[in-house]
N, C-alpha and C positions, 0 to 999 in steps of 0.2 A: 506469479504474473505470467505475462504471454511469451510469445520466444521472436517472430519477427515478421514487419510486414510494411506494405506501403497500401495507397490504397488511389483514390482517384484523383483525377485533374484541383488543381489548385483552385479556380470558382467554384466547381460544383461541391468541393469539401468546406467550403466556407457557406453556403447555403446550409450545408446538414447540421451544423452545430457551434458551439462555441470554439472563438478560435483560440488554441495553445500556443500553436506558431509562431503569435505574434507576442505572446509574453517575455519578458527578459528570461536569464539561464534560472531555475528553481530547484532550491534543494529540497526535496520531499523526504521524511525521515521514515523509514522502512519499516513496518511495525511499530512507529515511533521512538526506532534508534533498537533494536534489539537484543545489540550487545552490550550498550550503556543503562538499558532499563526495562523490567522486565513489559516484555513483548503484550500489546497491543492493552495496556493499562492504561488510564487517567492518568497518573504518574508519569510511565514516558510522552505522551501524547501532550502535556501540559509542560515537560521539561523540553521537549522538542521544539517547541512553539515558543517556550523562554530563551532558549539559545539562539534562537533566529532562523529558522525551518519554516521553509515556505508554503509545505501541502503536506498534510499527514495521508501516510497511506496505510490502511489495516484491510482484514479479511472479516468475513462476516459469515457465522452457522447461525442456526435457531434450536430452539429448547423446544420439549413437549408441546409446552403451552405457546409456542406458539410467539416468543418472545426471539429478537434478533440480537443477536450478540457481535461484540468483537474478539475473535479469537480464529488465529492459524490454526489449531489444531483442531481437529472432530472432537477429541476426546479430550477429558484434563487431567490423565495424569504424567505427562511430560512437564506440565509448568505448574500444576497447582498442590496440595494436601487430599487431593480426591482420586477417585476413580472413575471411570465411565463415558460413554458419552454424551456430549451435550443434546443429540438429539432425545436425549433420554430423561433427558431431569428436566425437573422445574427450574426456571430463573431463581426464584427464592432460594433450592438448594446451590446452585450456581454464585450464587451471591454470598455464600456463606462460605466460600473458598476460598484461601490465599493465593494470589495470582501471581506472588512472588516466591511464594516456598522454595521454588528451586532454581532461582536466579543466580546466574554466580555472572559476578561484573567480571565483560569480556570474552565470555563464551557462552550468553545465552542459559537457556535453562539444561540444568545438566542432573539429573535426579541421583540421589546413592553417593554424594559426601557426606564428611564430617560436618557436623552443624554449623560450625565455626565460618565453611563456606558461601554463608548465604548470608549477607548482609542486612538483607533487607526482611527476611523470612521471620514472622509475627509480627510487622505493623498491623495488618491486616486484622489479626486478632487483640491487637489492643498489647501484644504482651513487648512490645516495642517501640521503642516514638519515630513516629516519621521522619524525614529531612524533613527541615523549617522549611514553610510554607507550602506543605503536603499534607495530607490527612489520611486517615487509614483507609477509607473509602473509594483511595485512589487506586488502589491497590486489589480490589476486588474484579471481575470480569465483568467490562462495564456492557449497558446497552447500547444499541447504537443508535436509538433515540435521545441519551443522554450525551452523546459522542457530537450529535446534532446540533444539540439546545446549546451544551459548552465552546461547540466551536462553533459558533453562526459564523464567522469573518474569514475563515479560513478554508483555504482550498483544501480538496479531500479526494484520493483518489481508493475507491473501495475495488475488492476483487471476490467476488461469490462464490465461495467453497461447498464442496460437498462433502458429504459423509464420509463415502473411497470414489476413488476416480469412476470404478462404474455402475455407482448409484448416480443416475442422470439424475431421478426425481428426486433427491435432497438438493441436488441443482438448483431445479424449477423453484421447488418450494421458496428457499431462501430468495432466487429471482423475484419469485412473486411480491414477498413479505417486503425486499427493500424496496420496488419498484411503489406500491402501497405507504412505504413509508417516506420515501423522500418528495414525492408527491403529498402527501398530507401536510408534509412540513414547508411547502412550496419550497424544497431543496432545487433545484434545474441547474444551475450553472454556478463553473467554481468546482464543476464534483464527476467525475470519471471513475466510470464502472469498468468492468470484466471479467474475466474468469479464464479456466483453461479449457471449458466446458461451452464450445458453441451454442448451445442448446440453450445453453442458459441465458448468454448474450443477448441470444435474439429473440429469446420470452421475456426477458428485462425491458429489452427497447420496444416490444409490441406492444405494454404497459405501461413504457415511460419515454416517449418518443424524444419527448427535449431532450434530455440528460445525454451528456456526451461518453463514447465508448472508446474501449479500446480492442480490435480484436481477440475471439479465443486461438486455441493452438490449431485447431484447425483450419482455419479462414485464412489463417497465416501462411498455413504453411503450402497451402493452395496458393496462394497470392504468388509466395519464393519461386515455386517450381513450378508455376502453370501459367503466372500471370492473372491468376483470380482476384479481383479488386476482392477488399476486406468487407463488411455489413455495413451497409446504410448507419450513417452515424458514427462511425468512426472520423475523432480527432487526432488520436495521439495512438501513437503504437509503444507499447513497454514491451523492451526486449533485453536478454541476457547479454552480459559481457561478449561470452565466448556460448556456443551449444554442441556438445556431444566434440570436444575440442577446436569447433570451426569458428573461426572468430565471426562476431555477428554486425555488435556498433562499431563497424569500420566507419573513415572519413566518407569510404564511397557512396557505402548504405546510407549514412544519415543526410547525405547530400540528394541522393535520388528520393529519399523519403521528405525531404522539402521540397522539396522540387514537384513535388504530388500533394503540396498542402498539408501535410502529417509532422507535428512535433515527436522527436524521438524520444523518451524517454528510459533509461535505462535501470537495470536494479543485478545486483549481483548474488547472492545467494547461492554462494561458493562457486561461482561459475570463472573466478577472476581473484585474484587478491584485491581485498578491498583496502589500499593502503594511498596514500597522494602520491607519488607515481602511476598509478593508475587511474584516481583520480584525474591529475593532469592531461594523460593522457585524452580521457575522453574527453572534459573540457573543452581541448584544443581542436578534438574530431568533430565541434560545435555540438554535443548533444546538447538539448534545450532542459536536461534536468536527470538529475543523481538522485537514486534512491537509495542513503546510505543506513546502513547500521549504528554506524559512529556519528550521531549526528554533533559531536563537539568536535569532532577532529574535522568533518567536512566543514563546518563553520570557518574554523581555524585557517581552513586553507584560503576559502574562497573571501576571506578578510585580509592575509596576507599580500591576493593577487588584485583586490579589489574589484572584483565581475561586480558588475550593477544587475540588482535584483528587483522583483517588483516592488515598487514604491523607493528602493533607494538606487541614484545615481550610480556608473561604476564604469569599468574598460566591460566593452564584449568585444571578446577574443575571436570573435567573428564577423564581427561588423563590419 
């Protein structure tokens, strides 16, 4: 995701797009929970959403042909039984991979155990039964036209990967391909893009002007230190716990960032211990949404405290 930023006057950010701000606090599940299930599958994404996860958030490359996927990594052989890059194969071959092979509950995909390690590794191939009310299918690298069609009701917040950080144009390309896609699906609202990749942001929104943003690392980091308001169309800013040690989603920061109309959204990806002391923490600093790994543990908590989420009643700890 992005690192941090505010952006314009509270009217004029309500003109550009859908408003986040005013939504109750939302647990977004990060990959669709990362460490509970393997990373950016039907599987997590469908167990996230049964636990009570408010917005699923995954990343998105494309194949040869031309097909958009969901998947963190460029390549599949961190999570899957393959090698290579995705920009390199066909979906078909893509599709014939376990996307679990090297899941190990609680650490993510961890390649080079004992077999015994992977729980989950052969649903996919038939050579193990799913959990009940799973299917092997879930478990493959799905598309993100299927990611669509499954979750019509659900918020979704996507981030446009590239190939390495500086291949811009696997950038653009994916920009292009989602900006085409969520428009054909009349996707618009409900659904926040970004990238770390300016470039891509703002060839996404030239293409899909509804659909709400969140700045890249540069617009940002222009905004921190110069005062540079963020891209036309930015709603919501997603930013790290902590960056390069400096704490980020302070109480100050997310105060001055609503105070400019902008929901702060946070995600941590080793940037912070992701435990409910930390949790709490930010809660309390009013962030308007956690993008956790655990999404059973974040549940847990946020039922214990009772925060009201959309559609259900509850305390906001900042009201």
């Amino acid at each position: 995701m992005t690192l941090l930023a505010l952006g314009a006057a509270p009217a004029e950010a309500g003109r550009r797009g859908e408003n986040w701000l005013d939504k109750p606090f939302v647990h977004i599940a990060h990959q669709g929970g990362e460490s509970e299930a393997p990373s950016n599958t039907m599987y997590a994404f469908r167990r996230a959403v049964r636990l009570g996860a408010d917005v699923l958030e995954f990343d998105v490359h494309s194949t040869v042909d031309g097909v958009l996927v969901a998947s963190h990594d460029a390549s599949v052989d961190r999570t899957t039984d393959g090698t290579g890059l995705i920009r390199d194969k066909t979906y078909r071959e893509l599709r014939a991979l376990d996307a679990a092979y090297n899941f190990v509950p609680g650490r993510n995909a961890v390649p080079g155990l004992p077999p015994e390690s992977y729980p989950l590794r052969g649903v996919r191939t038939h050579d193990k039964r799913p959990p009940r009310g799973y299917h092997a299918t879930d478990f493959v690298i799905p598309t993100v036209r299927d990611v669509l069609r499954t979750f019509r009701y659900v918020p979704l917040s996507i981030e446009i990967k590239g190939t390495t950080d500086a291949d811009t144009e696997s950038f653009l390309r994916n920009a292009r391909l989602l900006a085409g896609l969520l428009t054909k699906a009349g996707r618009t609202r409900d659904v926040i893009v970004t990238s770390f990749n300016d470039a891509a942001v703002a060839e996404f929104h030239r293409l899909a002007p509804k659909v709400a943003l969140a700045p890249g690392l540069q617009g940002l980091t222009s905004y921190f230190f110069a005062g540079v308001r963020p891209i036309d169309g930015t709603v919501a800013l997603q930013v790290p716990v902590t960056y390069q040690g400096v704490p980020i989603a302070t109480p100050a920061f997310i105060a001055r960032a609503h105070a400019d109309g902008y929901a702060v959204h946070v995600w941590f990806s080793g940037t912070a211990p992701e435990d409910e002391a930390t949790y709490n923490t930010l809660i309390d600093a009013c962030a308007d949404g956690l993008m956790s790994s655990w999404p059973a543990r974040m549940e847990r908590l946020l039922d214990e405290r009772g925060i009201a989420r959309p559609g259900t009643p509850g305390t906001d700890p900042c009201g």
